[in-house]
C-alpha positions as CSV (number, residue, x, y, z in Angstrom):
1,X,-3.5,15.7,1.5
2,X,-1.8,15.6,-1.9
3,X,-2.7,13.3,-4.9
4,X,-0.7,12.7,-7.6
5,X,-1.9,10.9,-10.7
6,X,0.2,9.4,-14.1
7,X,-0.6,7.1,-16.9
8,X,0.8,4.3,-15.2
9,X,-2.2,2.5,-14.2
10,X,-6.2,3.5,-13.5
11,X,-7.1,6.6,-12.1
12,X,-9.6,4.4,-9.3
13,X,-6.1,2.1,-8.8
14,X,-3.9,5.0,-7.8
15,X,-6.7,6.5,-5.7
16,X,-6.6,3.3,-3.7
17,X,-2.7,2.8,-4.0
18,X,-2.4,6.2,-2.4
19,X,-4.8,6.3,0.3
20,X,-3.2,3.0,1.3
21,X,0.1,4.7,1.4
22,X,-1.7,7.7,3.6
23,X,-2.8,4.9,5.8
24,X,0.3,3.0,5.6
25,X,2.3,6.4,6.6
26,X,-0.1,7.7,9.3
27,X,-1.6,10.4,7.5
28,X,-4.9,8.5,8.2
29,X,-4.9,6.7,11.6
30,X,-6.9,3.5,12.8
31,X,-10.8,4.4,13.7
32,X,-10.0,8.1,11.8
33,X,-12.8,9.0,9.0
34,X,-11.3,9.7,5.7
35,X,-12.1,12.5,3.4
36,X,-15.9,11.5,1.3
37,X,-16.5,10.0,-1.8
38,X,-17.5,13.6,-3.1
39,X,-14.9,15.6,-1.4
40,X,-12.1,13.6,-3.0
41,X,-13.9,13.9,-6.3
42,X,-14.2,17.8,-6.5
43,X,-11.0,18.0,-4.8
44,X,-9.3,16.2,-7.1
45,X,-11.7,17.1,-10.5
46,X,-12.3,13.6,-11.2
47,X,-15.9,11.2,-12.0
48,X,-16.9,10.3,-7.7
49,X,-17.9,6.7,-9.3
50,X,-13.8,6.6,-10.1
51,X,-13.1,7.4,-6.0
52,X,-16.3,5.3,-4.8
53,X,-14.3,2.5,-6.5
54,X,-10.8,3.1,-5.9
55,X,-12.4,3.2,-1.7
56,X,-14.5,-0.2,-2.3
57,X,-11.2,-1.6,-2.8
58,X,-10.1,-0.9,-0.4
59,X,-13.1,-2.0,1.8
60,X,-12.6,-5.3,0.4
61,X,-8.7,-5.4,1.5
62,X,-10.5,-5.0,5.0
63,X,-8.5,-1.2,5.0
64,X,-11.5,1.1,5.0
65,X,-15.2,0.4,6.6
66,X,-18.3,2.6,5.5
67,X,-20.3,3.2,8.5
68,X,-23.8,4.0,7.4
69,X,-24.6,7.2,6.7
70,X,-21.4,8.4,8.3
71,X,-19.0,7.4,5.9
72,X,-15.7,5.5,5.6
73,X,-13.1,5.2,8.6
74,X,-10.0,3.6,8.5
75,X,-10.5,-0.1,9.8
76,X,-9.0,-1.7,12.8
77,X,-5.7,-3.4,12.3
78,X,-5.4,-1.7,8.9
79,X,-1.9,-0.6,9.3
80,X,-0.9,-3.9,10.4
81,X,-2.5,-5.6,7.3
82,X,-0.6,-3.4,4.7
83,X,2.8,-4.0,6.7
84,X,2.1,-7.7,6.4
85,X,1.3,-7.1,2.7
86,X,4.3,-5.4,2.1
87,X,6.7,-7.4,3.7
88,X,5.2,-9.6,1.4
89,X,5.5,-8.0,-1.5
90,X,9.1,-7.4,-0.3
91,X,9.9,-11.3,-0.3
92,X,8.0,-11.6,-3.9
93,X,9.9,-9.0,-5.5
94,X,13.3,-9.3,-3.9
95,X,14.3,-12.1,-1.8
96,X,12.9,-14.6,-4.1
97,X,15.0,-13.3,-6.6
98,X,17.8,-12.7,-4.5
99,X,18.1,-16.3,-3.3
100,X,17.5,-17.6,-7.5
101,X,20.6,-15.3,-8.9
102,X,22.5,-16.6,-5.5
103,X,21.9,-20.0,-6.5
104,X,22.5,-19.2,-10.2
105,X,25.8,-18.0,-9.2
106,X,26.5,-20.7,-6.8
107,X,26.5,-18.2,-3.5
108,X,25.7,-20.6,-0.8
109,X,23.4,-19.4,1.9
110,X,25.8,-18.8,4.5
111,X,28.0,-16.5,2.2
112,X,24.9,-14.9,1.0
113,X,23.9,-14.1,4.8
114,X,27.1,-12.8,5.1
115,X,26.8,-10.3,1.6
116,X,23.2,-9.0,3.5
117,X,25.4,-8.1,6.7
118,X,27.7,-6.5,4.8
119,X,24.9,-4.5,3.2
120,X,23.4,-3.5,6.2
121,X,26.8,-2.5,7.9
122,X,27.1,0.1,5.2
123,X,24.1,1.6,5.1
């Protein structure tokens, strides 16, 4: 399990960004106990109030559960929720603005269908 860490945003937000990912990837499967609030911190030499926060966001996202005195497990359909985020997220931050510049531009929607099935017939 690898963390890496920039100036980009909070250390607790890229703590939950990543284990997301780890989830999101696999590396942490459905009903699978991830690594404790102190492990993480002395792994990774940070404050364990920075990691317990980063994992409660996660627990509100409905990705982690804590399990009394047992720890926190990846939740139940978690996988599922972060694809339907990130398709999402996808439509927010690209086909939203792919249709606006289309229209801009005065690409009607068949002719944009067709500039997508080009893309994908080259990749």
């Amino acid at each position: 399990m690898q963390f890496e860490f920039d100036q980009s945003a909070p250390l607790y937000q890229q703590i939950a960004d990543q284990l997301a990912e780890m989830i999101f990837t696999g590396i942490f499967e459905e009903g699978e106990q991830v690594p404790s609030t102190t492990q993480l911190s002395q792994e990774l030499h940070i404050n364990p109030a920075t990691v317990l926060k980063g994992m409660n966001q996660l627990v509100d996202l409905q990705l982690l559960e804590k399990r009394r005195g047992r720890g926190m497990f990846v939740k139940a359909g978690a996988h599922q929720r972060l694809v339907a985020q990130r398709k999402e997220a996808f439509y927010q931050a690209y086909v939203a603005s792919l249709v606006a510049e289309a229209k801009k531009l005065g690409i009607e929607e068949a002719h944009l269908l067709e500039l997508i099935k080009r893309g994908y017939d080259h990749e």
